[in-house]
C-alpha angles and dihedrals in degrees: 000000000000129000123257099229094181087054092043101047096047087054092051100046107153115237093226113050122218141206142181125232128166117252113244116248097233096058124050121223101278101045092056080041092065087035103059088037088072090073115103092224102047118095106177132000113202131176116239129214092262086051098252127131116263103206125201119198135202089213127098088246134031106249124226093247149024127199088341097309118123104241117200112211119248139228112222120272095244085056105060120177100247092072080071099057088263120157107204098231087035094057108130098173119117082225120077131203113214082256094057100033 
């Protein structure tokens, strides 16, 4: 029997939503850490494994940017996208998990 992916990921919404933006080459990590972290709606900043920021909001829903900087949607971590067929540099969703973004 598969799994309904739809039905499982709108069960498991995180309650606080995340998103992946680059961080910028004139600023290191923890400088667009503190940065981003003055915005109202941002809970937590992390630095992924591709050295991206991992952004956790305190919204409903993860905006498209933050301070000006563009911010992708992501899956949640359980769900990565190779349990789709993706191949990270292949992935074509709108939608990134922390592996393909």
């Amino acid at each position: 029997m598969g799994l309904d992916y739809k039905k499982d990921l709108t069960n498991e919404l995180p309650k606080h939503p995340k998103g992946i933006t680059d961080i910028p080459v004139d600023f290191d990590f923890n400088e667009f850490k503190t940065y981003l972290l003055t915005n109202p709606l941002v809970r937590n900043v992390t630095k992924t494994k591709l050295g991206h920021a991992a952004v956790t909001f305190l919204s409903n829903s993860a905006p498209t940017s933050v301070n000006s900087y563009a911010v992708k949607p992501s899956l949640l971590s359980i769900l990565r996208c190779k349990m789709f067929g993706h191949i990270t540099n292949k992935c074509q969703n709108e939608t990134k998990c922390p592996h393909c973004a």
